[in-house]
N, C-alpha and C positions, 0 to 999 in steps of 0.2 A: 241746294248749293253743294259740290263737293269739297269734299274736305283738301285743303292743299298740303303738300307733304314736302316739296320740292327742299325745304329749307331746313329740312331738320338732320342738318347731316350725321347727327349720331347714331340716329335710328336707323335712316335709310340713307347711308351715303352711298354717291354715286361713286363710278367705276371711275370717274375725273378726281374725286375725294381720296379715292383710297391711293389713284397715282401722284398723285400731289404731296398725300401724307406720307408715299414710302420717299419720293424725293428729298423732302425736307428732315426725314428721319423721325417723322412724328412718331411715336408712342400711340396706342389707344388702353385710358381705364377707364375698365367697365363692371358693372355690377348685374354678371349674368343673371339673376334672378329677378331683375327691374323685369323683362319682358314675361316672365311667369306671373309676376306679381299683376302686371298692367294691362295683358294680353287683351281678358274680359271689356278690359274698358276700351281701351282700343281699339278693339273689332268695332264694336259698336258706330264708330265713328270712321274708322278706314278700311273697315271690310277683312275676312281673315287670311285673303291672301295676300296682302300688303305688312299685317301685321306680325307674317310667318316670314318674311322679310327683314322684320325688323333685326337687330342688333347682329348684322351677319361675323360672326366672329369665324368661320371659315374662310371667309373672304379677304378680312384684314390680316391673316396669318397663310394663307397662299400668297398674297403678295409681297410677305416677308417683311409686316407689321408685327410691331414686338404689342402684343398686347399685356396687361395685366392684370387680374381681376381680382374685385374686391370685395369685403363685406361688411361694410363701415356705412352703408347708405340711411342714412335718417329712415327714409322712407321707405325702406323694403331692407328690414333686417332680419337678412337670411346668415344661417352657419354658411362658412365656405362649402361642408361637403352639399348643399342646395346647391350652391353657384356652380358647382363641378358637375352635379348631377344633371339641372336642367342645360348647362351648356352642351352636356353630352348627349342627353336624348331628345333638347327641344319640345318637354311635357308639360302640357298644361293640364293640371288638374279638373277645373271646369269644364274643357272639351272633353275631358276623358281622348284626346290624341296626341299627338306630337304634332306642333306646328314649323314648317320651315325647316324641314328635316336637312335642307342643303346644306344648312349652312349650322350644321352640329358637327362638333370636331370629336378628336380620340380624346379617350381618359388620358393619354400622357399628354395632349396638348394642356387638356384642362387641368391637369395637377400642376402643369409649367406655369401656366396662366396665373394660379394660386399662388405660387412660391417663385422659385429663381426671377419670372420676370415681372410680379408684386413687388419685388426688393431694387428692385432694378430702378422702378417706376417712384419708388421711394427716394432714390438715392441711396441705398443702403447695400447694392449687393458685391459691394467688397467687406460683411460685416454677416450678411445673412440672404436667406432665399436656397440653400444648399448643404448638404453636410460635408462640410471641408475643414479640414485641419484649418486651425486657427480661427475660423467661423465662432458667431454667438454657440451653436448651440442649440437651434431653434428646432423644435420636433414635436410629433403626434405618433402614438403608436395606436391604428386601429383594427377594430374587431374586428374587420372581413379586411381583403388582398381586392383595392379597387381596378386593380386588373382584371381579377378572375372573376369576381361577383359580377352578376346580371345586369346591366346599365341603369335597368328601372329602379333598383335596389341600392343604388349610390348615395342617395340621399338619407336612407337607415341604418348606415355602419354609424356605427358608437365610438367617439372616440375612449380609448380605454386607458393613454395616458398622455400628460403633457410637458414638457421642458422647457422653460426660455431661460435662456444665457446657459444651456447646461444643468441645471435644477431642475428637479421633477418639480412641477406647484399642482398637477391635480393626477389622480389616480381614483380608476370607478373601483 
């Protein structure tokens, strides 16, 4: 029997889904690192080019979906810079490739994704998501420029300090 997919529109939403969600102004949070985590097990079941498919966060953000992402998931607790990394190169470990390479965005998509519109998604980004006067405060200072570092590499910068509400609370 094949597997049906039709109905899982977080995974694989259709091109009707995603005009629908920009309509109504839907939001998408997602937890980039669910499909790294899940891939393995998924193929198995849906095959890997349905699964290189799955969580097209290119898609929701050319259609000028505010996505937000996150790292709070029970089930796949990855550091943000994971979720940033594999949204940008779409790697899966176990393959040793990149699946669904279409649908991998820029490092500044994925850092926006992390912050200004995580905060957003929260209700909070009149508060945080941004360094602006009058802002909490909120900030990471790390060991490499996720700009210029290598894409595959995103996921090994260190963070080297931390601030919420303005406080340093960790320093390596």
């Amino acid at each position: 029997m094949k597997a049906q997919y039709h109905a899982c529109g977080y995974l694989w939403p259709t091109e009707a889904n995603i005009e629908t969600a920009k309509k109504l102004s839907v939001a998408v949070a997602t937890q980039a690192p669910m499909q790294y985590q899940f891939a393995p097990l998924l193929t198995r079941r849906f095959g890997l080019d349905l699964v290189g498919k799955a969580t097209p966060l290119k898609a929701w953000l050319d259609a000028g979906i505010r996505v937000g992402g996150g790292s709070d998931s029970p089930i796949a607790p990855y550091a943000p810079l994971t979720g940033i990394w594999h949204a940008v190169t779409r790697y899966v470990d176990e393959f040793k490739a990149a699946i669904g390479t279409e649908e991998a965005i820029t490092v500044e998509q994925a850092l926006t994704m992390y912050t200004r519109d995580a905060a957003w998604l929260a209700f909070s980004e009149h508060e945080r998501g941004v360094l602006k006067l009058g802002y909490l405060g909120d900030w990471v200072a790390l060991s490499e420029d996720p700009y210029t570092v290598d894409p595959m590499l995103l996921r090994n910068i260190r963070v080297a300090a931390t601030a919420v509400g303005g406080e340093l609370v960790y320093s390596a």
